[in-house]
C-alpha positions in Angstrom: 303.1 79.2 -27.5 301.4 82.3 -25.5 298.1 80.5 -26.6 299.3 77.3 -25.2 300.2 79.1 -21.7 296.9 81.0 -21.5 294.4 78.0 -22.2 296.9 76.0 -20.0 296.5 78.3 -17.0 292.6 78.8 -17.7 291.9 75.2 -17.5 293.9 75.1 -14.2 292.2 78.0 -12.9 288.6 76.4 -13.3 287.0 78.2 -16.4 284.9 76.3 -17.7 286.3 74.6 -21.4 283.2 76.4 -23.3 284.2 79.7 -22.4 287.8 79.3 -23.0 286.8 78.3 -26.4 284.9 80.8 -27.3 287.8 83.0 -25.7 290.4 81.6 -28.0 288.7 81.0 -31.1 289.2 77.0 -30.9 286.7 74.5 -31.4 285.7 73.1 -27.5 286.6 69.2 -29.3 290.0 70.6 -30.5 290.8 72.0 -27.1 289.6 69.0 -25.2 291.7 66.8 -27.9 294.8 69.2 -27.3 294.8 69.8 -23.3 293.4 66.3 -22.3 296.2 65.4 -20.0 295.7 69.1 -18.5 292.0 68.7 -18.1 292.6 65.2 -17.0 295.0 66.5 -14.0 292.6 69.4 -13.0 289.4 66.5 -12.8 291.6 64.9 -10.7 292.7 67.5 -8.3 288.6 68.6 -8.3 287.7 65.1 -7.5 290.6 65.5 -4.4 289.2 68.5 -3.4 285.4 66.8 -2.8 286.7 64.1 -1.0 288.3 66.5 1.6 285.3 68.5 1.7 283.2 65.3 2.2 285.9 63.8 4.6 285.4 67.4 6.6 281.9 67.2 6.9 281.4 63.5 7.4 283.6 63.9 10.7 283.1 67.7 11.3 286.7 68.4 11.3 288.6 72.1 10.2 291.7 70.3 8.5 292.1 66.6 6.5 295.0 65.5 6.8 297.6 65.7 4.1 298.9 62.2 4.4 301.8 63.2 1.4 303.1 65.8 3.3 303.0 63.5 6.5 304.8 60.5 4.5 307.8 63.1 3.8 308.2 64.4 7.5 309.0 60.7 8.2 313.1 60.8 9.8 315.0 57.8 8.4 317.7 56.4 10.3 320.7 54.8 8.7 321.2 50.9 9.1 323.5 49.9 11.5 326.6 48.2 10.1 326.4 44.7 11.7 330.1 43.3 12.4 
């Protein structure tokens, strides 16, 4: 299970899956078979992180937006009770 954690955290941290292989003692295909969904979540949040960086430059801004966080500032009023 401490394995499990350490690869885990690796991956999120950006080390590169060759390294952590050879770090662990595990086959890079075994790895990749075992932590695909975390290697699939950690493609995905680089892939976010270039379009910001793209999005920054494109319209020389400091900060994108974070249209998620925005979404849940959003005040909802209750309905009116119609008679």
């Amino acid at each position: 299970m401490t394995k499990h954690t350490v690869v885990t955290r690796l991956i999120e941290y950006g080390m590169n899956i060759y390294a952590i292989s050879k770090l662990v003692g595990t086959s890079r295909r075994v790895l990749e078979k075992t932590y695909a969904h975390i290697l699939d979540d950690f493609v995905e949040r680089e892939i976010e992180k270039t379009r910001e960086r793209r999005l920054k430059h494109q319209f020389n801004i400091t900060e994108v937006p974070d249209i998620k966080r925005a979404s849940s500032n959003i005040i909802t009023f209750p309905k009116r009770k119609t008679i």
